[in-house]
N, C-alpha and C positions, 0 to 999 in steps of 0.2 A: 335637563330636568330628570332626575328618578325617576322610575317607574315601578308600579305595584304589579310584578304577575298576577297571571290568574284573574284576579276581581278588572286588570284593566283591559285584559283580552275581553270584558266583555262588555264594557263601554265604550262609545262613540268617542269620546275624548277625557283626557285624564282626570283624575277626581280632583276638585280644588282642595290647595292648602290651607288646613286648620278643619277639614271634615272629619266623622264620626263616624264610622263604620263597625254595625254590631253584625256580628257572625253566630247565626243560629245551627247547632252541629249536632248530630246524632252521634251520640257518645263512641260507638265501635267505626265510625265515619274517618275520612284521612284529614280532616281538618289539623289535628297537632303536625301531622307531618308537611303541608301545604302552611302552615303559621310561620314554617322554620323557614319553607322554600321560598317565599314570599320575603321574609327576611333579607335570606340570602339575595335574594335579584335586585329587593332596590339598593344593596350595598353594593353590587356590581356595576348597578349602571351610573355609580356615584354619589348616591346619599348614606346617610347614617341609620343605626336603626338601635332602638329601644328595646329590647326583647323582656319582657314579665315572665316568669316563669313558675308557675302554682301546681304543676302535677309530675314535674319529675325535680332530682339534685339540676344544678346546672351545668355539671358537668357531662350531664348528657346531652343538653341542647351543643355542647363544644363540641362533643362528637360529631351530633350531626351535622355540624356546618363543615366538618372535615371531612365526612363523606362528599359532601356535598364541592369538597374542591377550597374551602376557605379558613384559614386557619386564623380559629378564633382566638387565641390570643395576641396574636399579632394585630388583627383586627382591633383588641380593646385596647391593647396598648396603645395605639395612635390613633385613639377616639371614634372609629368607624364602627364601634358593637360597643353596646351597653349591655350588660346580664342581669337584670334586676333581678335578684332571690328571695320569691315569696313562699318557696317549698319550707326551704329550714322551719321555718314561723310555726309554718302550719302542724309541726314535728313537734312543738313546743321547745325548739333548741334555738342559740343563738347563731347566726351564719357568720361563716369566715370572707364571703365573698366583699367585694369594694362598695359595689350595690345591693340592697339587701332591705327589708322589710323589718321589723322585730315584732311588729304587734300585728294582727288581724283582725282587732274590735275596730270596731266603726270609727267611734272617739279618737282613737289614736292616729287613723290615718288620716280622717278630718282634720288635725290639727296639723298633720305635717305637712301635708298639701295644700292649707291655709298658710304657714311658714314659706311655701316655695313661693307663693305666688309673684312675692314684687321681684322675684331671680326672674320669674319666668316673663314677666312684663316687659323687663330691662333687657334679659337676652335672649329673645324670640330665636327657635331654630327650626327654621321651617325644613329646610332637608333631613330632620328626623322623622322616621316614619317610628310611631309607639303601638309594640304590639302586646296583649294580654292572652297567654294563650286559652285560658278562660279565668272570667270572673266570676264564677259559680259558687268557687269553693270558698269564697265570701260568704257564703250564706251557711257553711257550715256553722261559722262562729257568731252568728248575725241573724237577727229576725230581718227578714222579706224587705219589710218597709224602711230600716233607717241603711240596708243597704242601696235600696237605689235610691234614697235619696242622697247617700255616698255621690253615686252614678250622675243624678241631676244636677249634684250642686259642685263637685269637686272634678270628676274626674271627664265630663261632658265641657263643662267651660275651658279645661287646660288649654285643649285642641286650638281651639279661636286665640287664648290667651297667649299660646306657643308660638302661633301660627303653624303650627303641624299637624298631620293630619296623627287618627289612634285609632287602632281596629282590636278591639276586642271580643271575645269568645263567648256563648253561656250554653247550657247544654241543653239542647231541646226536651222536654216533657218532664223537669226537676222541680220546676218552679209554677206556683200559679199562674194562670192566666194575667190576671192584676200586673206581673212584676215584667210578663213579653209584652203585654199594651203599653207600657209607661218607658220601657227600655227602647220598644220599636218609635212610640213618638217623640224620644228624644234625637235621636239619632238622623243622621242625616241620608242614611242607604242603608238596609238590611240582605246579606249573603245568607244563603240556605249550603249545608252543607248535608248528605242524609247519604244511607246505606240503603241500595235496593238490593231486596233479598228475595225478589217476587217470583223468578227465573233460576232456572238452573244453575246458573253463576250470580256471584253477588258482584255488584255494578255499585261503585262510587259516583257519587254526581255531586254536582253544584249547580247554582241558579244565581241571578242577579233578583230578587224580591222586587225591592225598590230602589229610587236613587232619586234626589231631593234636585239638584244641582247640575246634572248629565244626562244623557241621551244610552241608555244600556238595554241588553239583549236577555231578556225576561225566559227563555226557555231554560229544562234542563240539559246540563251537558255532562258526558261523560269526562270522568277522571282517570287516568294513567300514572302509575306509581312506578318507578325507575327502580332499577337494584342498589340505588343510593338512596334513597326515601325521595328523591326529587317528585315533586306532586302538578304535572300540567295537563292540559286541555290533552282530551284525544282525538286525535285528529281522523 
């Protein structure tokens, strides 16, 4: 079985397949770089992974899984990395990539995710792990409300419908309260990702919030950033 860095160092036992995992992150916080790490390890220890990409080209995400030791096109070639490209969109340009987004209203991606569904019924793939590195910048184009209801109705069901688990991003303190109460009780486990800048050095951390389904370790812990962007526990 895969395994999730990071969020699984800090549960009792692995997250069930078809969970929801939303990641609350302080914007200058290591969470983008921990998204990719995270990536990277459950593709190591055998599964597949989804990667969404909303706030850089994605040929930057290729980089850094080349720092990181893995060379993502080989990777896509034989099906073990998916690059979905929701930057382009957001550009107002059309993307060149295989995976790719073209619209970011609401409407359009309700419908497309409505079209996947009976794919996604028929070919369940539970060793894909689907990561959003944030869903925030939805709200750019989108009122508050018929985005998560995007969230409730389309992209919260996949997971179960997939049977895989999705961990996606939203930026701490952007959004109303309304839209973390409706996102946090959808979800199955909420990750805290924050910047302490309290002290003389600034200190990365993360935390396990909650978790619906497992047994996890509710303190914060320090983060360690590698000269690869690699993002783990410090021990």
């Amino acid at each position: 079985m895969p395994r999730i860095p990071l969020i699984e160092d800090l549960t009792r036992s692995p997250i069930p397949l078809g969970s929801n995992i939303l990641v609350e992150f302080d914007p200058a916080s290591q969470w983008y770089n921990a998204s990719v790490t995270i990536a990277a390890g459950w593709i190591t220890t055998g599964g597949r992974t989804s990667y969404n990409v909303h706030t850089r080209p994605p040929e930057k995400i290729r980089e850094q899984f080349k720092r990181l030791g893995l060379e993502a096109e080989v990777l896509e070639s034989n099906g073990k990395l998916r690059i979905w490209d929701w930057y382009t969109a957001s550009l107002g340009q059309k993307s060149k990539e295989k995976h790719a987004v073209d619209s970011l209203k609401i409407a359009d991606l309700s419908l497309m995710m409505a079209a996947m569904r009976d794919e996604w019924r028929s070919s369940p793939e539970p060793d894909f792990l689907r990561i959003w590195d944030t869903d925030s910048y939805l709200a750019r184009f989108n009122d508050e409300r018929t985005w998560v209801e995007l969230e409730l109705t389309r992209f919260v069901p996949s997971s179960s419908i997939m049977q895989s688990t999705g961990i996606g991003g939203v930026i701490r303190g952007v959004h109303s309260d309304w839209v973390y109460k409706h996102l946090e009780g959808a979800y199955d486990g909420v990750i805290d990702f924050r910047l302490d800048d309290e002290g003389e050095e600034t200190k990365n951390m993360v935390r396990v919030r909650s978790m619906r389904n497992v047994g996890f370790d509710s303190r914060w812990h320090p983060l360690k950033v590698g000269e690869n962007f690699e993002v783990t526990l410090e021990k």
